[in-house]
N, CA, C and O atoms as CSV, one atom per row, in Angstrom:
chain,resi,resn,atom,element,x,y,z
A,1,UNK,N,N,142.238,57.247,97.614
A,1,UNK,CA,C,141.087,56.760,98.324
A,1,UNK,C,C,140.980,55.247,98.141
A,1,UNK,O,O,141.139,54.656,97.073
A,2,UNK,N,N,140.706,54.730,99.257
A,2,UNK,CA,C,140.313,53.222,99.078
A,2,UNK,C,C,139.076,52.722,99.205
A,2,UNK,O,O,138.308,53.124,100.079
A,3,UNK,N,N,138.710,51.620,98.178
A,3,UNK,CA,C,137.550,51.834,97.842
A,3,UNK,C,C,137.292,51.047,99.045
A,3,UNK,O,O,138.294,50.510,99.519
A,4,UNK,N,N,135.911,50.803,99.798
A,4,UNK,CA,C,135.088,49.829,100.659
A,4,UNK,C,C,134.819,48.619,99.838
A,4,UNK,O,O,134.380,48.577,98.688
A,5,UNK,N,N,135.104,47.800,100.497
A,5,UNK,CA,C,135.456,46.027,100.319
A,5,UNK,C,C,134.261,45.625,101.688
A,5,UNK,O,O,134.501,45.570,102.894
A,6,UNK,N,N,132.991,45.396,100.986
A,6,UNK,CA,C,131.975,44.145,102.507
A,6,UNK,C,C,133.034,42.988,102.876
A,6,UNK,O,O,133.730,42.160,102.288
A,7,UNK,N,N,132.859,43.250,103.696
A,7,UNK,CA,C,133.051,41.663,104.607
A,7,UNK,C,C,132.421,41.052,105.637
A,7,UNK,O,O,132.065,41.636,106.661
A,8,UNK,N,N,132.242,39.715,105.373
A,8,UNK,CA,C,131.306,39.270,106.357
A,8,UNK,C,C,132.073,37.867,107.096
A,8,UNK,O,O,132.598,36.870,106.600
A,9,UNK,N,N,131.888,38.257,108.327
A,9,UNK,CA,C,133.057,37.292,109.225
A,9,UNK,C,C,132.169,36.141,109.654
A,9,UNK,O,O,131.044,36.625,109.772
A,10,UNK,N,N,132.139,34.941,109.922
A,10,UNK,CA,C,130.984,34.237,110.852
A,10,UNK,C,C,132.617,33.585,111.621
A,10,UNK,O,O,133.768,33.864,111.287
A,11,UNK,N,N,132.198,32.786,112.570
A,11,UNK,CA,C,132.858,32.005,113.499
A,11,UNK,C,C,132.012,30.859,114.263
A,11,UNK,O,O,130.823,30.804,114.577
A,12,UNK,N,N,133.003,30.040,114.424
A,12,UNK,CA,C,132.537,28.976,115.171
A,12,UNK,C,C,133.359,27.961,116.093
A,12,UNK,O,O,134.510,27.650,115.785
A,13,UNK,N,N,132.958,27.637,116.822
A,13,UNK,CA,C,134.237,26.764,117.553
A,13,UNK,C,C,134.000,25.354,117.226
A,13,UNK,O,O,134.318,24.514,118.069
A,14,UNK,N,N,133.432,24.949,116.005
A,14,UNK,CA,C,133.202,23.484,115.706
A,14,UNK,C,C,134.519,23.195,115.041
A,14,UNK,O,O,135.019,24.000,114.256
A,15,UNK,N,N,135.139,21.934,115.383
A,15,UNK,CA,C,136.280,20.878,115.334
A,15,UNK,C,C,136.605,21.452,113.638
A,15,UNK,O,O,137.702,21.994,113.506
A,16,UNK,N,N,135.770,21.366,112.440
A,16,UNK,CA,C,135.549,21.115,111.362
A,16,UNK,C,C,135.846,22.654,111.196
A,16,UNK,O,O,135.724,22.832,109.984
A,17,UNK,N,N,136.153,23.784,111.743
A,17,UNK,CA,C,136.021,24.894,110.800
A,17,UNK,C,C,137.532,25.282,110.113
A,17,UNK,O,O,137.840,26.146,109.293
A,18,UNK,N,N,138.238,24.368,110.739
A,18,UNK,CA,C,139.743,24.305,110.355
A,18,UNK,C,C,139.868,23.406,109.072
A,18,UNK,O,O,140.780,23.749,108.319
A,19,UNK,N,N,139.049,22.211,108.643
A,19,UNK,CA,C,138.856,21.803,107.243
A,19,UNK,C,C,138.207,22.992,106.396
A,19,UNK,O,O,138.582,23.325,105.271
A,20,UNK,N,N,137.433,23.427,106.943
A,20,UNK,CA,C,136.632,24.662,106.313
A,20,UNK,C,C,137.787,25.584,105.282
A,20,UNK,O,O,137.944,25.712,104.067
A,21,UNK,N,N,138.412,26.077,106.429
A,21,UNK,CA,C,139.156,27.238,106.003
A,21,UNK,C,C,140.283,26.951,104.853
A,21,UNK,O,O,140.833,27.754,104.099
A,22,UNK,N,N,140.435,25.584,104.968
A,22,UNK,CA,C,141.265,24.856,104.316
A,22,UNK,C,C,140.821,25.241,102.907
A,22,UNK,O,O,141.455,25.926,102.104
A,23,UNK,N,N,139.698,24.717,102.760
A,23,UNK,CA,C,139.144,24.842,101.373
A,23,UNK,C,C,138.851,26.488,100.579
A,23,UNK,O,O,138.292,26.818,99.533
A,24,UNK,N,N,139.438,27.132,101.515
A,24,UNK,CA,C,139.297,28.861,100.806
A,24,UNK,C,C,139.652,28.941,99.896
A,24,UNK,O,O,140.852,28.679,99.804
A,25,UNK,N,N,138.842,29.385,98.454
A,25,UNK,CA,C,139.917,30.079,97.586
A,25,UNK,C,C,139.748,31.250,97.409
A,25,UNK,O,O,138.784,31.767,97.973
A,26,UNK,N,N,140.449,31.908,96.736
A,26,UNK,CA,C,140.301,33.912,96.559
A,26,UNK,C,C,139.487,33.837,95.635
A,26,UNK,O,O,139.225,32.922,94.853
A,27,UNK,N,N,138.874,35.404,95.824
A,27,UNK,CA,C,138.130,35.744,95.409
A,27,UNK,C,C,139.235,36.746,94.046
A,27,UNK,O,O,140.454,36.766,93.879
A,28,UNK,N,N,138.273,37.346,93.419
A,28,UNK,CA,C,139.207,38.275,92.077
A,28,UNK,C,C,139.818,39.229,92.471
A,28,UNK,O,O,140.609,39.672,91.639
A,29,UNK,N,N,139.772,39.898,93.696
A,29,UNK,CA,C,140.455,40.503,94.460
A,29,UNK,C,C,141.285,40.142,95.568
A,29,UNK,O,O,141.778,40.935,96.370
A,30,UNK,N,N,141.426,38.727,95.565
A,30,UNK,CA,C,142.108,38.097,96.404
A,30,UNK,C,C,141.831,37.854,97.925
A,30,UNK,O,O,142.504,37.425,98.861
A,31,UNK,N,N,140.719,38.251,97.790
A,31,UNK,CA,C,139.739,37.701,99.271
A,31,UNK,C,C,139.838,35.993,99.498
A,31,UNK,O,O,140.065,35.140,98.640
A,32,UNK,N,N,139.604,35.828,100.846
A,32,UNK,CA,C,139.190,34.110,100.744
A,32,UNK,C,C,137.962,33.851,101.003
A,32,UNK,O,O,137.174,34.335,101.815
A,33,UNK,N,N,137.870,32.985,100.182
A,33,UNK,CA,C,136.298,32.739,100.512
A,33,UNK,C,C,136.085,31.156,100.371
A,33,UNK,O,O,136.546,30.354,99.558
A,34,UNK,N,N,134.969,30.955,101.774
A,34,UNK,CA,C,135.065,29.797,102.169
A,34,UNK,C,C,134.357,28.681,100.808
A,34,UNK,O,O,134.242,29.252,99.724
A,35,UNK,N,N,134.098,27.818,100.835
A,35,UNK,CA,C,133.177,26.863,99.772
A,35,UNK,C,C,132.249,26.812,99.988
A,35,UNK,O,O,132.130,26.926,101.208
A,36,UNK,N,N,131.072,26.657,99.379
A,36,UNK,CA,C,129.970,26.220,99.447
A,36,UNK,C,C,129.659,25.274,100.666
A,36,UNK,O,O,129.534,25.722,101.806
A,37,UNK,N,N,129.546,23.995,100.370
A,37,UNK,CA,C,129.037,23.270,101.266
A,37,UNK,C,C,129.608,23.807,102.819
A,37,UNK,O,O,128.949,23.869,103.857
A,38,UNK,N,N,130.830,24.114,102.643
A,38,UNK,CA,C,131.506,24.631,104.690
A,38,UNK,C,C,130.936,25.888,104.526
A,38,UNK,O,O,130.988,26.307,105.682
A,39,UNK,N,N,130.195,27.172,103.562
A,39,UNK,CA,C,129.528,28.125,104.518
A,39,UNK,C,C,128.543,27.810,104.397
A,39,UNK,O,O,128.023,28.195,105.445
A,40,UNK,N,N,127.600,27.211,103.680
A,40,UNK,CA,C,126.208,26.641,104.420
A,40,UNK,C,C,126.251,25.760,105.764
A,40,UNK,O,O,125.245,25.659,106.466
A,41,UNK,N,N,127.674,25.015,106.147
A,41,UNK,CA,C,127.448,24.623,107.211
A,41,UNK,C,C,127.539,26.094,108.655
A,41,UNK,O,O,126.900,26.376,109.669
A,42,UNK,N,N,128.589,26.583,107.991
A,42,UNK,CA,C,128.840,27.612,108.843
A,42,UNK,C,C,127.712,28.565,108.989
A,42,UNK,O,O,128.011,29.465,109.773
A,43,UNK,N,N,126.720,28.653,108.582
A,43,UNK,CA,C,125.504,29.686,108.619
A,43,UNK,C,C,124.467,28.806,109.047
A,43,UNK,O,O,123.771,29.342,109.909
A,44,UNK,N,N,124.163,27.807,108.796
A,44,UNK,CA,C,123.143,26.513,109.808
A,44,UNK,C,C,123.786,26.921,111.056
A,44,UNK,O,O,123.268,27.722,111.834
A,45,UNK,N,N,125.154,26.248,111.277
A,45,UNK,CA,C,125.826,26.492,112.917
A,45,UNK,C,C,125.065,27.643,113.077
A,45,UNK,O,O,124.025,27.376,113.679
A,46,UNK,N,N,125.162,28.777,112.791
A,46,UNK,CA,C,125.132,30.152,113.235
A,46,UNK,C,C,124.426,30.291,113.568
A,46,UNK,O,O,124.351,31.049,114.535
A,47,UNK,N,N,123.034,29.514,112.910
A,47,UNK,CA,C,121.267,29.813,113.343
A,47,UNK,C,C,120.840,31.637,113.655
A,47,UNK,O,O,119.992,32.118,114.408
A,48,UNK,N,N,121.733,32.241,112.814
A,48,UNK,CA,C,121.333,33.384,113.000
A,48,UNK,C,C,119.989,34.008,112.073
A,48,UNK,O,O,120.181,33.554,110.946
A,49,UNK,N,N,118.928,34.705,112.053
A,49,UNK,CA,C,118.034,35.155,111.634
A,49,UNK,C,C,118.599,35.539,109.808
A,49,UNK,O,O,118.061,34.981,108.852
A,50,UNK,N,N,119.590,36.433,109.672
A,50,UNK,CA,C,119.945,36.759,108.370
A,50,UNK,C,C,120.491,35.425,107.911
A,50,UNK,O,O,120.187,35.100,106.763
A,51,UNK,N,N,121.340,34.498,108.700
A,51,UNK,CA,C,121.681,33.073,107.750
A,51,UNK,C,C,120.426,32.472,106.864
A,51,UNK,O,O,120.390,31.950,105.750
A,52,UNK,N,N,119.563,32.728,107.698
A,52,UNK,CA,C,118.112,32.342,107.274
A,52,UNK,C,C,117.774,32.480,105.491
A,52,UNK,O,O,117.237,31.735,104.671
A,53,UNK,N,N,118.238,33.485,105.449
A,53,UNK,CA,C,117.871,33.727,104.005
A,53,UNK,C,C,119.031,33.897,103.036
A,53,UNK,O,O,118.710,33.726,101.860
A,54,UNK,N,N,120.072,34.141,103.223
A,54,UNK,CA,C,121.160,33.601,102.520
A,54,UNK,C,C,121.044,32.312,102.109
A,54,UNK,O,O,121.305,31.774,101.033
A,55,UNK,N,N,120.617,31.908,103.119
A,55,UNK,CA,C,120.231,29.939,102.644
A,55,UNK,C,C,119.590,29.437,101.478
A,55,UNK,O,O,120.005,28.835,100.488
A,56,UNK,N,N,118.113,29.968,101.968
A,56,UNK,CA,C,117.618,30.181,100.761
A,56,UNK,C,C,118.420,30.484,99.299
A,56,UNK,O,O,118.557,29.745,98.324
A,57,UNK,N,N,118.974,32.101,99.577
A,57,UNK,CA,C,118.947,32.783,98.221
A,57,UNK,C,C,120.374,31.244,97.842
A,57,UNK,O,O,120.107,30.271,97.136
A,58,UNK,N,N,121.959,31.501,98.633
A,58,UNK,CA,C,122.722,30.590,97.768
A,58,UNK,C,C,122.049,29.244,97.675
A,58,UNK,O,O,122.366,28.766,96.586
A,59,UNK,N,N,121.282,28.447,98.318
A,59,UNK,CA,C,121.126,27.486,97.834
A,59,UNK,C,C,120.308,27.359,96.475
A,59,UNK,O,O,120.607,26.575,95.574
A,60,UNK,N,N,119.148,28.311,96.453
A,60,UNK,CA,C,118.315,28.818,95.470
A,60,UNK,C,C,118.618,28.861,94.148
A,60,UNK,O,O,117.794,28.601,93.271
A,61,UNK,N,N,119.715,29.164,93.953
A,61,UNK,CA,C,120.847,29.092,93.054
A,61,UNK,C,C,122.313,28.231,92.570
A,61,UNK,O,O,123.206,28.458,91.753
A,62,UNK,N,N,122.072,27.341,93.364
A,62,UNK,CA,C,123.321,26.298,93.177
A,62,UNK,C,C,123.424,25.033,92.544
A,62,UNK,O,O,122.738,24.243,93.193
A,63,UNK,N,N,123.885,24.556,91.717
A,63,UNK,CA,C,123.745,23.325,90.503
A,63,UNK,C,C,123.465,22.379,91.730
A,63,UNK,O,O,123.539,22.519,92.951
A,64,UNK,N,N,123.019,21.089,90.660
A,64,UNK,CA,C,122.700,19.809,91.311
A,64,UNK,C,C,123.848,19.507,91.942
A,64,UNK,O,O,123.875,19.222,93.140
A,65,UNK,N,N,125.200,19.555,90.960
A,65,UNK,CA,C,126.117,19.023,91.559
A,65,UNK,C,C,126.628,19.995,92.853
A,65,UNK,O,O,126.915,19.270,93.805
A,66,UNK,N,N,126.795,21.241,93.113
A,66,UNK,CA,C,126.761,21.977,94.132
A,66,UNK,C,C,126.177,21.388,95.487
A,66,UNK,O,O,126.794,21.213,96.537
A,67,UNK,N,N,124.780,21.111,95.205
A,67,UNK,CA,C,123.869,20.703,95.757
A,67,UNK,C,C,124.163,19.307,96.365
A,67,UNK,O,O,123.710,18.859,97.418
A,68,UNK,N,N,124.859,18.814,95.649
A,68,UNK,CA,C,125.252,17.297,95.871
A,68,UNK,C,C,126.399,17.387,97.063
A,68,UNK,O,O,126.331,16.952,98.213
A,69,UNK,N,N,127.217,17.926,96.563
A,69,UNK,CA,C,128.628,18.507,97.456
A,69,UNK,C,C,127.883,19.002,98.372
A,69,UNK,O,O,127.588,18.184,99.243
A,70,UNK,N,N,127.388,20.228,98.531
A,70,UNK,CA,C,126.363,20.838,100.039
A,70,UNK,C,C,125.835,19.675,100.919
A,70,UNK,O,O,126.331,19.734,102.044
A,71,UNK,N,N,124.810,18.429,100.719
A,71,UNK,CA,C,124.401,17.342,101.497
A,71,UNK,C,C,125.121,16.156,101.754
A,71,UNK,O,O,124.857,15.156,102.422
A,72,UNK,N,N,126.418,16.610,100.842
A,72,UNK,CA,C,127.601,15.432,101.683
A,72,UNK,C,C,127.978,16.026,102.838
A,72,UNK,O,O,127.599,15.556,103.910
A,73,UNK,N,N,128.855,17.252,102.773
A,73,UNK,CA,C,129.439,17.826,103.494
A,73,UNK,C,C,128.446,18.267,104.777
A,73,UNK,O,O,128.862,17.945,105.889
A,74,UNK,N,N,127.253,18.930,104.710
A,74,UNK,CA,C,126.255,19.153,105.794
A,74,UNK,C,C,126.247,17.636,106.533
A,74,UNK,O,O,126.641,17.553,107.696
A,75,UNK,N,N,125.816,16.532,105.865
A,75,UNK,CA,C,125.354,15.624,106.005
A,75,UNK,C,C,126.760,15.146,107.091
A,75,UNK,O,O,126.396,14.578,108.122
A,76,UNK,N,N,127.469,15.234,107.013
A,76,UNK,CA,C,128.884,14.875,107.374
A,76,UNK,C,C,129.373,15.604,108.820
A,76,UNK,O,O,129.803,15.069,109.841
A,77,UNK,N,N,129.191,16.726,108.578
A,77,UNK,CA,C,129.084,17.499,109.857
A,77,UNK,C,C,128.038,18.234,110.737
A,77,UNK,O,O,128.003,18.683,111.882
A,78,UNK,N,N,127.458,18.175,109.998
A,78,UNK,CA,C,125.817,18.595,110.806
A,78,UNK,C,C,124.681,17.297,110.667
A,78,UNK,O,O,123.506,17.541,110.393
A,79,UNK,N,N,125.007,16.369,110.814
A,79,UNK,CA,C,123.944,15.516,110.545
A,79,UNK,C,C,122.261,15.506,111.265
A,79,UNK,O,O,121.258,14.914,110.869
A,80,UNK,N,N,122.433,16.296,112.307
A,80,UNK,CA,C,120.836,16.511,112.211
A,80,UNK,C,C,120.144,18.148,112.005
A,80,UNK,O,O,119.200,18.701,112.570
A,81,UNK,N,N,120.903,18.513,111.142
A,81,UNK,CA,C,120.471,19.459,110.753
A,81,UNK,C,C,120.060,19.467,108.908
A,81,UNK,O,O,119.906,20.442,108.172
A,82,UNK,N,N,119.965,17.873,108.561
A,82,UNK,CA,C,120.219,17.873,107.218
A,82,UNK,C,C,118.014,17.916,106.981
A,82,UNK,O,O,117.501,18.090,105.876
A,83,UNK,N,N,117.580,17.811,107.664
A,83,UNK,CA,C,115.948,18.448,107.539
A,83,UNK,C,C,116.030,19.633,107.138
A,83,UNK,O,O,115.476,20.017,106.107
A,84,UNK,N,N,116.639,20.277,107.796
A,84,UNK,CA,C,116.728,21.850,107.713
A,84,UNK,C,C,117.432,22.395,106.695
A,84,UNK,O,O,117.380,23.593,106.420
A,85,UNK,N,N,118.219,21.438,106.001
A,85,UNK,CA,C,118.855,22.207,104.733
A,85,UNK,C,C,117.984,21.828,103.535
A,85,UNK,O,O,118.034,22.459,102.479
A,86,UNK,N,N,116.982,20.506,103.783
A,86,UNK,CA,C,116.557,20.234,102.228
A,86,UNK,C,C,115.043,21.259,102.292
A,86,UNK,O,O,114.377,21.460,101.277
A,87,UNK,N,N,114.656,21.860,103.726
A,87,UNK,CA,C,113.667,23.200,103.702
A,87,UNK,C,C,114.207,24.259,102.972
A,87,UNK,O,O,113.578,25.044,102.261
A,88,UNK,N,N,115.635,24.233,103.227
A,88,UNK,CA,C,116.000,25.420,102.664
A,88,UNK,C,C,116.574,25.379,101.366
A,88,UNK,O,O,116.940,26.369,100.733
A,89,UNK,N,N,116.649,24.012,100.935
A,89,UNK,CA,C,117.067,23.972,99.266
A,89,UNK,C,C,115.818,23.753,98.820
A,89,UNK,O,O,115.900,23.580,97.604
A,90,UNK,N,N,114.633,23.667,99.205
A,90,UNK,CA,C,112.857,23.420,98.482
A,90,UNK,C,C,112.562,24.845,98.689
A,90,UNK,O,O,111.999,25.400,97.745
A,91,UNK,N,N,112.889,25.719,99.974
A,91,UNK,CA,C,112.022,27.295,98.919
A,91,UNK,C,C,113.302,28.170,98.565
A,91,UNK,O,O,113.274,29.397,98.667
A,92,UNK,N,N,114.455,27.452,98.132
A,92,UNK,CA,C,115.272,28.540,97.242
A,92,UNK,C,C,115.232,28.290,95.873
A,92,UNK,O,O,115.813,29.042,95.091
């Protein structure tokens, strides 16, 4: 039997999701998983209702320096969406 593995796909056709992917590393099972700052960008892009609170919760939880890396990188490719990330790093 194989066990069930979540996965959660997002997509985007922004220029930048090919640096994104770049930066994958595995997970302990050898998943890839994107970085911090490129899936908070990738879940802003998404403007989907559940990104909504993922936002919150990972940002809620992420060191200064995390945090630091997150508003370069947003800041860099989403630049007017960087209002909207420091809402969502003040109620996480």
């Amino acid at each position: 039997m194989i066990a069930a593995t979540p996965l959660n796909i997002l997509s985007s056709d922004q220029n930048w999701v090919v640096e994104a992917v770049a930066t994958a590393r595995k997970d302990d099972v050898g998943m890839p998983i994107v970085d911090l700052p490129y899936l908070v960008a990738l879940k802003l892009d998404a403007s989907r209702g559940i990104d909504q609170g993922d936002l919150t919760r990972m940002l809620g939880f992420a060191s200064d320096a995390d945090l630091t890396r997150v508003r370069e990188i947003v800041g860099r490719l989403l630049p007017t969406d960087r209002d909207d990330l420091e809402q969502y790093i003040a109620i996480g």
